[in-house]
C-alpha positions as CSV (number, residue, x, y, z in Angstrom):
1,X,37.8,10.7,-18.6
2,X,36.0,9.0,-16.0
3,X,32.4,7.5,-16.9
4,X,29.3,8.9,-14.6
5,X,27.0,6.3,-13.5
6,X,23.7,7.2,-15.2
7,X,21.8,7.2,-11.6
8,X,24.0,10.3,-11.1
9,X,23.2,11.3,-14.6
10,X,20.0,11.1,-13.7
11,X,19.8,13.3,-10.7
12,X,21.6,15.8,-12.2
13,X,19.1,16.2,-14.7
14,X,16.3,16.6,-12.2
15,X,17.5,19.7,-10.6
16,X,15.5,22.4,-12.2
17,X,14.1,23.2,-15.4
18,X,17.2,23.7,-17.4
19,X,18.7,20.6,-16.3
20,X,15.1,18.7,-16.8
21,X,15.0,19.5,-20.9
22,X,18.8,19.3,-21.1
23,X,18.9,16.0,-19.6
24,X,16.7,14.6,-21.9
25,X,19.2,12.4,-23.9
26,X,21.2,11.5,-21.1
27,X,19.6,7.8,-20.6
28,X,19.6,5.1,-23.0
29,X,16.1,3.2,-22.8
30,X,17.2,0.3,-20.6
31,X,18.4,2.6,-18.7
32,X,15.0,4.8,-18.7
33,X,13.3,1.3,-17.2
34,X,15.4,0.8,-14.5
35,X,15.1,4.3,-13.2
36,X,11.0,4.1,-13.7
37,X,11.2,1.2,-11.1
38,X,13.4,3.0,-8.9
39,X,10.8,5.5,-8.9
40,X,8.0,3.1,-8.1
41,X,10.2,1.5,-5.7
42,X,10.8,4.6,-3.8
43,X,7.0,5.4,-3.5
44,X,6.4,1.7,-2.1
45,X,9.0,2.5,1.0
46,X,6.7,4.3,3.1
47,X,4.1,2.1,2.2
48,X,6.1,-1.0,3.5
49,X,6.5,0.8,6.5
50,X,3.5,1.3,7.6
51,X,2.2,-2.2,7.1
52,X,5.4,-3.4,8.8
53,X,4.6,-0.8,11.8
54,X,0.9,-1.9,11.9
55,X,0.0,-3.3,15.4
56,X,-4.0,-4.2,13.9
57,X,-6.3,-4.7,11.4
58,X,-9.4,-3.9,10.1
59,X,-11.3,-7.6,10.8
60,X,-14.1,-6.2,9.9
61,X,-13.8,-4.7,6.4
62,X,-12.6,-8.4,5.5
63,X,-15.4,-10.3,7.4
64,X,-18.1,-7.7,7.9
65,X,-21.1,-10.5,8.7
66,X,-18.8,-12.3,11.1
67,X,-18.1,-9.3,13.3
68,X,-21.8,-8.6,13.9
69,X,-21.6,-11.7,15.9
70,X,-19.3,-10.2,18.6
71,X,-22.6,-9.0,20.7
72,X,-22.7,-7.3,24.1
73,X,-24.6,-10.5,25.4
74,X,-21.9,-12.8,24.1
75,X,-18.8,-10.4,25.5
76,X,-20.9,-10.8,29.2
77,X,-20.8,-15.1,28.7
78,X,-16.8,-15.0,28.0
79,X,-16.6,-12.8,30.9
80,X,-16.7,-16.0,33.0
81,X,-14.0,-18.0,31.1
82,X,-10.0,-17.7,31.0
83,X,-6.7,-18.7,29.1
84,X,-3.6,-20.2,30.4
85,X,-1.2,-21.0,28.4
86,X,-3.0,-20.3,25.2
87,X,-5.2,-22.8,26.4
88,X,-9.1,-22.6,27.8
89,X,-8.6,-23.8,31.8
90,X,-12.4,-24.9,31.2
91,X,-12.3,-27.6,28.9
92,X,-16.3,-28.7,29.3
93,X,-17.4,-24.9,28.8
94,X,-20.1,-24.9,26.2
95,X,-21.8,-21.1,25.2
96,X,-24.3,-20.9,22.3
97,X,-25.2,-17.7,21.3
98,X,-27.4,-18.0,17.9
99,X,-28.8,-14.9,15.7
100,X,-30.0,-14.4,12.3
101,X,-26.9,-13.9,11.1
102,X,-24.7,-17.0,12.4
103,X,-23.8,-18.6,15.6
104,X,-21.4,-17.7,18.5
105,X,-20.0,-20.0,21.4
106,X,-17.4,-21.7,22.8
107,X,-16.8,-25.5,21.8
108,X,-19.7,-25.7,19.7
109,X,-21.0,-29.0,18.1
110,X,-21.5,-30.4,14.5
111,X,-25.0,-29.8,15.1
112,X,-24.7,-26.5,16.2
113,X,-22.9,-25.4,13.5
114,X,-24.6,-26.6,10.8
115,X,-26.3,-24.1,8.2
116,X,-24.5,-21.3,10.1
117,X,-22.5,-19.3,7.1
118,X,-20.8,-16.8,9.7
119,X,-19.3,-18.6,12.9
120,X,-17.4,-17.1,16.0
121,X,-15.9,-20.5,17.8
122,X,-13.9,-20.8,20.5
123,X,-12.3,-23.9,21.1
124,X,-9.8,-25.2,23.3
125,X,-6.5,-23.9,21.5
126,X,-7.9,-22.4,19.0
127,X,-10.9,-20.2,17.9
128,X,-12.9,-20.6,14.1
129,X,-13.7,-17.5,12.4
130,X,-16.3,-18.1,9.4
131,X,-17.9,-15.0,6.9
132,X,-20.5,-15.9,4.4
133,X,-18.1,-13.5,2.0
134,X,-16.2,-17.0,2.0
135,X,-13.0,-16.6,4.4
136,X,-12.4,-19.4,7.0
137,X,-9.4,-18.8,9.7
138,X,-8.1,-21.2,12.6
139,X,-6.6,-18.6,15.6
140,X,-4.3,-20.4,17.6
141,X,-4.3,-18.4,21.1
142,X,-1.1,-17.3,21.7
143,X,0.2,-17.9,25.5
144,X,0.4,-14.7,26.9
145,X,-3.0,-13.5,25.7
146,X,-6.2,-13.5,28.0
147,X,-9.7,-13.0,28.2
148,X,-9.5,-9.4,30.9
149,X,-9.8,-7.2,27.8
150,X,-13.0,-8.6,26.8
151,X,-15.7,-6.2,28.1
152,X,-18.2,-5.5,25.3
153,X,-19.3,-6.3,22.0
154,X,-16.9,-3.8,20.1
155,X,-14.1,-4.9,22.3
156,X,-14.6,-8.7,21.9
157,X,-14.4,-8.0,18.1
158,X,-11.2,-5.8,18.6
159,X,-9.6,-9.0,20.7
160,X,-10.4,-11.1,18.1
161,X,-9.0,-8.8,15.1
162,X,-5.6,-8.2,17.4
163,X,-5.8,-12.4,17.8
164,X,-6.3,-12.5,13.9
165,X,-3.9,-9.9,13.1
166,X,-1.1,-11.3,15.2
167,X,-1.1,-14.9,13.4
168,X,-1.4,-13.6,10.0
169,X,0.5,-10.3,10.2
170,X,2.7,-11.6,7.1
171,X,-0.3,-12.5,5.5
172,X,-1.3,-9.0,5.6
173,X,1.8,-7.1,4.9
174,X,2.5,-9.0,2.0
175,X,-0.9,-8.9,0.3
176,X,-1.3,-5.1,1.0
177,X,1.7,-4.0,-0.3
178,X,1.4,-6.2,-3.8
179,X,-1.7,-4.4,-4.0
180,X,-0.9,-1.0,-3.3
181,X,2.7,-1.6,-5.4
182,X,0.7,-2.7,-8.5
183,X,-2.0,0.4,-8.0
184,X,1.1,2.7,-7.8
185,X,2.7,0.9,-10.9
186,X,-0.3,0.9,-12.6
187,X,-0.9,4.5,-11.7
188,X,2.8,5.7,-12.5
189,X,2.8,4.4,-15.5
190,X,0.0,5.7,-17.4
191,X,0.7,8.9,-16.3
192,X,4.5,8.3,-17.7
193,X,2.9,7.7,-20.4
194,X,0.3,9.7,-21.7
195,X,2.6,12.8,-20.3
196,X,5.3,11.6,-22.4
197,X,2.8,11.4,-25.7
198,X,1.6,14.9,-24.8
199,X,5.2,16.3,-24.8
200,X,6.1,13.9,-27.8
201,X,3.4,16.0,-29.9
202,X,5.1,19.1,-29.2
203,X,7.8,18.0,-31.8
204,X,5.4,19.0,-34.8
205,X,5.5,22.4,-33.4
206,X,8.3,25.0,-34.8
207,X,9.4,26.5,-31.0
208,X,10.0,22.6,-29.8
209,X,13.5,20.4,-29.8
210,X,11.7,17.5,-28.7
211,X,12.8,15.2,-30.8
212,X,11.9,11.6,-31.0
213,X,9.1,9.6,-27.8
214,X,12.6,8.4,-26.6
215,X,13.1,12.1,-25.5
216,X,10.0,12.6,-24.2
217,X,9.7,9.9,-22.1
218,X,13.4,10.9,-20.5
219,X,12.1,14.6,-19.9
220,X,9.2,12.6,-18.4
221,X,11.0,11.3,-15.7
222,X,13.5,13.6,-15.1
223,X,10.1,16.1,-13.8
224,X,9.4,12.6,-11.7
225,X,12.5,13.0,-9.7
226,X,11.7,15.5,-7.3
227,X,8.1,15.0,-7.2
228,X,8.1,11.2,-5.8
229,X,11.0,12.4,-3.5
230,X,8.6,14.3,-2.2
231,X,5.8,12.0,-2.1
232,X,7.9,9.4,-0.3
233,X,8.9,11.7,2.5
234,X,5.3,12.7,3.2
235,X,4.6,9.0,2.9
236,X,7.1,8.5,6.0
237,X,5.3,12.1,7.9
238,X,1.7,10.8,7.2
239,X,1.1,7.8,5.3
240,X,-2.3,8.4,3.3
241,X,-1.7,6.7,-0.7
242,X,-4.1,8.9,-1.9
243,X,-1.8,12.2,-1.1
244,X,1.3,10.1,-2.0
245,X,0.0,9.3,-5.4
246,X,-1.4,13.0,-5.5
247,X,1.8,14.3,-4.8
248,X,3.5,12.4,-7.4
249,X,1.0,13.2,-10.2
250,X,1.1,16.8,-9.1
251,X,4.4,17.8,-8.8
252,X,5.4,16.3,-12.1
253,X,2.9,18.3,-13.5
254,X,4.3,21.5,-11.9
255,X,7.7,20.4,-12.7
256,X,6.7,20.1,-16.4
257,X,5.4,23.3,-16.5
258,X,7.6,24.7,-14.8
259,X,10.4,23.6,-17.6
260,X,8.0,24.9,-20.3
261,X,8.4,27.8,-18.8
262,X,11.7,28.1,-18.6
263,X,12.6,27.0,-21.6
264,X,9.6,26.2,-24.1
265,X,11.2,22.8,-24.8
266,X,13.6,24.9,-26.8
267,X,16.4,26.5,-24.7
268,X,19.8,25.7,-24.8
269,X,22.7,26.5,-22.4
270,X,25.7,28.0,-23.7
271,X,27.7,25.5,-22.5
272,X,25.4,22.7,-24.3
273,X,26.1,24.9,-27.3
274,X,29.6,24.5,-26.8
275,X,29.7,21.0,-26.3
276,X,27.5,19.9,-29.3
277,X,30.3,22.0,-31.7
Protein backbone atom coordinates (compact mmCIF):
# COMPACT_ATOMS: atom_id res chain seq x y z
CA UNK A 1 0.00 0.00 0.00
CA UNK A 2 1.14 3.20 -0.98
CA UNK A 3 2.56 5.66 1.84
CA UNK A 4 0.71 9.28 2.20
CA UNK A 5 2.95 12.12 2.60
CA UNK A 6 2.17 13.40 6.05
CA UNK A 7 1.40 17.17 4.52
CA UNK A 8 -1.55 15.29 2.98
CA UNK A 9 -2.05 13.60 6.31
CA UNK A 10 -2.12 16.60 7.69
CA UNK A 11 -4.81 18.32 5.65
CA UNK A 12 -6.91 15.56 5.94
CA UNK A 13 -7.04 15.93 9.45
CA UNK A 14 -7.98 19.53 9.38
CA UNK A 15 -11.25 19.20 7.65
CA UNK A 16 -13.76 19.32 10.50
CA UNK A 17 -14.15 18.26 13.85
CA UNK A 18 -14.05 14.57 13.46
CA UNK A 19 -11.13 14.58 11.32
CA UNK A 20 -9.42 17.31 13.91
CA UNK A 21 -9.48 14.71 17.17
CA UNK A 22 -9.04 11.67 14.86
CA UNK A 23 -6.03 13.02 13.34
CA UNK A 24 -4.38 13.50 16.35
CA UNK A 25 -1.80 10.66 16.14
CA UNK A 26 -1.21 11.02 12.58
CA UNK A 27 2.18 13.07 12.90
CA UNK A 28 5.30 12.04 14.43
CA UNK A 29 6.91 15.07 16.35
CA UNK A 30 9.47 16.08 13.69
CA UNK A 31 6.98 16.06 11.70
CA UNK A 32 4.65 18.27 14.08
CA UNK A 33 7.71 21.03 13.69
CA UNK A 34 7.84 21.23 10.22
CA UNK A 35 4.22 21.66 9.75
CA UNK A 36 4.27 24.61 12.71
CA UNK A 37 6.68 26.48 10.36
CA UNK A 38 4.64 25.87 7.42
CA UNK A 39 2.06 27.54 9.35
CA UNK A 40 4.09 30.52 10.28
CA UNK A 41 5.40 30.59 6.92
CA UNK A 42 2.06 30.79 5.40
CA UNK A 43 1.01 33.80 7.68
CA UNK A 44 4.34 35.72 6.59
CA UNK A 45 3.21 35.54 2.64
CA UNK A 46 1.02 38.28 2.69
CA UNK A 47 3.14 40.09 4.86
CA UNK A 48 6.07 39.82 2.23
CA UNK A 49 3.84 41.14 -0.12
CA UNK A 50 3.02 44.02 1.01
CA UNK A 51 6.47 45.29 1.91
CA UNK A 52 7.57 44.02 -1.52
CA UNK A 53 4.45 46.09 -3.13
CA UNK A 54 5.26 49.14 -0.91
CA UNK A 55 6.03 52.23 -3.13
CA UNK A 56 6.90 54.50 0.45
CA UNK A 57 7.76 54.78 3.82
CA UNK A 58 6.92 56.27 6.83
CA UNK A 59 10.41 58.77 7.19
CA UNK A 60 9.04 60.14 9.77
CA UNK A 61 8.12 57.45 12.38
CA UNK A 62 12.01 56.55 11.95
CA UNK A 63 13.45 60.09 12.15
CA UNK A 64 10.61 62.12 13.79
CA UNK A 65 13.10 65.37 14.78
CA UNK A 66 14.59 65.35 11.33
CA UNK A 67 11.23 65.75 9.51
CA UNK A 68 10.31 68.89 11.41
CA UNK A 69 12.95 70.40 9.44
CA UNK A 70 11.22 70.14 6.10
CA UNK A 71 9.52 73.70 6.73
CA UNK A 72 7.27 75.66 4.35
CA UNK A 73 10.06 78.48 4.26
CA UNK A 74 12.65 75.90 3.35
CA UNK A 75 10.29 74.10 0.50
CA UNK A 76 9.92 78.01 -1.06
CA UNK A 77 14.25 78.32 -1.11
CA UNK A 78 14.50 74.78 -3.18
CA UNK A 79 11.81 76.06 -5.30
CA UNK A 80 14.63 77.93 -7.13
CA UNK A 81 17.07 75.00 -7.59
CA UNK A 82 17.00 71.85 -9.99
CA UNK A 83 18.47 68.22 -10.79
CA UNK A 84 19.96 66.91 -13.86
CA UNK A 85 21.14 63.92 -13.93
CA UNK A 86 20.95 63.23 -10.33
CA UNK A 87 23.07 66.01 -10.04
CA UNK A 88 22.44 69.86 -8.63
CA UNK A 89 22.98 72.18 -12.05
CA UNK A 90 23.96 74.83 -9.34
CA UNK A 91 26.93 73.79 -7.89
CA UNK A 92 27.78 77.22 -5.69
CA UNK A 93 24.04 77.15 -4.27
CA UNK A 94 24.29 77.66 -0.60
CA UNK A 95 20.65 77.73 1.62
CA UNK A 96 20.86 77.81 5.44
CA UNK A 97 17.84 77.39 7.11
CA UNK A 98 18.56 77.08 11.09
CA UNK A 99 15.74 76.30 13.93
CA UNK A 100 15.78 75.01 17.42
CA UNK A 101 15.63 71.80 16.32
CA UNK A 102 18.63 71.35 13.64
CA UNK A 103 19.70 72.99 10.46
CA UNK A 104 18.44 72.71 6.82
CA UNK A 105 20.36 73.84 3.52
CA UNK A 106 21.93 72.97 0.59
CA UNK A 107 25.84 72.44 0.66
CA UNK A 108 26.25 73.46 4.05
CA UNK A 109 29.73 73.91 5.83
CA UNK A 110 31.60 72.26 8.72
CA UNK A 111 30.78 75.20 10.59
CA UNK A 112 27.33 75.21 9.86
CA UNK A 113 26.79 71.96 10.86
CA UNK A 114 28.33 71.82 13.89
CA UNK A 115 26.28 71.08 17.23
CA UNK A 116 23.23 70.46 14.83
CA UNK A 117 21.85 66.77 16.10
CA UNK A 118 19.15 66.69 13.21
CA UNK A 119 20.40 67.77 9.64
CA UNK A 120 18.55 68.04 6.21
CA UNK A 121 21.70 68.54 3.61
CA UNK A 122 21.56 68.76 0.18
CA UNK A 123 24.60 68.36 -1.55
CA UNK A 124 25.73 67.98 -4.93
CA UNK A 125 24.92 64.14 -5.64
CA UNK A 126 23.78 63.41 -2.63
CA UNK A 127 21.60 64.75 0.32
CA UNK A 128 22.53 63.99 4.47
CA UNK A 129 19.70 63.06 6.59
CA UNK A 130 20.70 63.27 10.47
CA UNK A 131 17.91 62.45 13.69
CA UNK A 132 19.07 63.05 17.18
CA UNK A 133 17.24 59.34 17.69
CA UNK A 134 20.84 58.35 16.19
CA UNK A 135 20.20 57.40 12.29
CA UNK A 136 22.54 58.92 9.72
CA UNK A 137 21.74 58.27 5.73
CA UNK A 138 23.65 59.44 2.46
CA UNK A 139 20.62 59.79 -0.50
CA UNK A 140 22.26 59.52 -3.70
CA UNK A 141 19.67 61.34 -6.17
CA UNK A 142 18.66 59.09 -8.59
CA UNK A 143 18.66 60.59 -12.33
CA UNK A 144 15.28 60.84 -13.23
CA UNK A 145 14.11 62.48 -10.04
CA UNK A 146 13.58 66.38 -9.75
CA UNK A 147 12.87 69.14 -7.57
CA UNK A 148 8.86 70.07 -9.46
CA UNK A 149 7.27 68.08 -6.68
CA UNK A 150 8.60 70.12 -4.08
CA UNK A 151 5.89 72.68 -3.03
CA UNK A 152 5.50 72.72 0.72
CA UNK A 153 6.79 71.63 3.88
CA UNK A 154 4.77 68.28 4.02
CA UNK A 155 5.68 67.66 0.42
CA UNK A 156 9.43 68.33 0.78
CA UNK A 157 9.33 65.73 3.53
CA UNK A 158 7.34 63.18 1.35
CA UNK A 159 10.22 63.79 -1.54
CA UNK A 160 12.64 63.08 0.70
CA UNK A 161 10.98 59.79 2.33
CA UNK A 162 10.20 58.53 -1.54
CA UNK A 163 14.25 59.57 -2.10
CA UNK A 164 14.99 57.50 1.18
CA UNK A 165 12.67 54.79 0.43
CA UNK A 166 13.90 54.16 -3.06
CA UNK A 167 17.67 53.58 -1.99
CA UNK A 168 16.97 51.51 0.97
CA UNK A 169 13.76 49.70 -0.13
CA UNK A 170 15.68 46.21 0.71
CA UNK A 171 16.70 47.72 3.78
CA UNK A 172 13.17 48.00 4.58
CA UNK A 173 11.59 44.88 3.37
CA UNK A 174 13.97 42.85 4.95
CA UNK A 175 14.06 44.38 8.42
CA UNK A 176 10.08 44.57 8.49
CA UNK A 177 9.44 41.28 7.66
CA UNK A 178 12.14 39.61 10.38
CA UNK A 179 10.23 41.60 12.62
CA UNK A 180 6.85 40.97 11.94
CA UNK A 181 7.94 36.97 11.16
CA UNK A 182 9.46 36.74 14.67
CA UNK A 183 6.15 38.66 16.35
CA UNK A 184 4.08 36.03 14.42
CA UNK A 185 6.47 33.18 15.57
CA UNK A 186 6.61 34.37 18.82
CA UNK A 187 2.88 34.93 18.89
CA UNK A 188 1.99 31.39 17.26
CA UNK A 189 3.80 29.69 19.45
CA UNK A 190 2.65 30.51 22.77
CA UNK A 191 -0.66 30.10 21.76
CA UNK A 192 0.40 26.48 20.34
CA UNK A 193 1.33 26.06 23.38
CA UNK A 194 -0.51 26.96 26.24
CA UNK A 195 -3.73 25.61 23.96
CA UNK A 196 -1.96 22.40 23.79
CA UNK A 197 -1.42 22.29 27.78
CA UNK A 198 -5.10 23.24 28.28
CA UNK A 199 -6.24 20.28 26.04
CA UNK A 200 -3.32 18.03 27.56
CA UNK A 201 -5.17 18.47 31.11
CA UNK A 202 -8.31 17.21 29.82
CA UNK A 203 -6.62 13.63 29.93
CA UNK A 204 -7.25 13.52 33.83
CA UNK A 205 -10.79 13.72 33.04
CA UNK A 206 -12.95 10.31 32.54
CA UNK A 207 -15.00 11.65 29.12
CA UNK A 208 -11.32 12.50 27.43
CA UNK A 209 -9.01 10.18 24.98
CA UNK A 210 -6.40 12.66 25.04
CA UNK A 211 -3.77 10.91 25.72
CA UNK A 212 -0.20 11.95 26.10
CA UNK A 213 1.07 16.39 25.29
CA UNK A 214 2.25 14.62 22.01
CA UNK A 215 -1.56 14.42 21.20
CA UNK A 216 -2.38 17.50 22.17
CA UNK A 217 -0.10 19.47 20.50
CA UNK A 218 -1.18 17.49 17.01
CA UNK A 219 -5.01 18.30 17.73
CA UNK A 220 -3.42 21.72 18.29
CA UNK A 221 -2.51 22.29 14.98
CA UNK A 222 -4.75 20.38 13.13
CA UNK A 223 -7.61 23.46 14.53
CA UNK A 224 -4.51 25.79 13.10
CA UNK A 225 -5.14 24.63 9.57
CA UNK A 226 -8.02 26.31 8.47
CA UNK A 227 -7.80 29.20 10.68
CA UNK A 228 -4.25 30.68 9.21
CA UNK A 229 -5.68 29.73 5.72
CA UNK A 230 -7.90 32.08 6.48
CA UNK A 231 -5.77 34.64 7.92
CA UNK A 232 -3.41 34.50 4.98
CA UNK A 233 -6.09 35.09 2.44
CA UNK A 234 -7.40 38.17 4.28
CA UNK A 235 -3.77 39.04 4.63
CA UNK A 236 -3.63 39.16 0.63
CA UNK A 237 -7.61 41.21 0.61
CA UNK A 238 -6.36 43.75 3.32
CA UNK A 239 -3.14 43.46 4.92
CA UNK A 240 -3.64 44.73 8.66
CA UNK A 241 -1.27 42.08 11.20
CA UNK A 242 -3.36 42.80 13.87
CA UNK A 243 -6.60 41.02 12.07
CA UNK A 244 -4.15 38.44 10.54
CA UNK A 245 -2.93 37.39 13.93
CA UNK A 246 -6.55 37.83 15.27
CA UNK A 247 -7.82 35.67 12.75
CA UNK A 248 -5.45 33.04 13.52
CA UNK A 249 -5.91 33.03 17.31
CA UNK A 250 -9.61 33.14 16.72
CA UNK A 251 -10.48 30.60 14.56
CA UNK A 252 -8.37 28.05 16.27
CA UNK A 253 -10.28 28.80 19.12
CA UNK A 254 -13.56 28.17 17.30
CA UNK A 255 -12.19 25.31 15.65
CA UNK A 256 -11.34 23.76 19.05
CA UNK A 257 -14.53 24.27 20.23
CA UNK A 258 -16.07 23.43 17.74
CA UNK A 259 -14.36 19.71 17.99
CA UNK A 260 -15.29 19.59 21.66
CA UNK A 261 -18.35 19.80 20.56
CA UNK A 262 -18.50 17.38 18.25
CA UNK A 263 -16.89 15.05 19.91
CA UNK A 264 -15.89 15.84 23.61
CA UNK A 265 -12.32 14.68 22.89
CA UNK A 266 -13.91 11.26 23.08
CA UNK A 267 -15.71 10.19 19.82
CA UNK A 268 -14.65 7.62 17.65
CA UNK A 269 -15.76 6.82 14.01
CA UNK A 270 -16.84 3.48 13.22
CA UNK A 271 -14.38 3.02 10.79
CA UNK A 272 -11.46 4.12 13.39
CA UNK A 273 -13.09 1.43 15.45
CA UNK A 274 -12.60 -0.94 12.79
CA UNK A 275 -9.22 -0.14 12.04
CA UNK A 276 -7.82 -0.19 15.59
CA UNK A 277 -9.34 -4.17 15.88
Amino acid sequence: MKKVPFIIQYVKSTLGPNAIFEGRKVLKFWQMVIVFIFLNALLLLPVSAHFANQSSFDLPSLMPEMATLGTDQFATELSGLSLENGELTDKNAHIVEKSANGVAGVNLTKAELAGAKNIINFKDREMTLTDASGYTFEVSYPKDTTLSEITSGESLVDWVSAQWYLENQAFVFLSMVLMIGSIIFVSSLMLAIFTTLFIWMTKRSSFSRIASFKESFNLTLNALGIPVIAACIIGFIYFDITIIMAVQSLGMVLMIAWTFLKTRFYKTSEKSMAASR
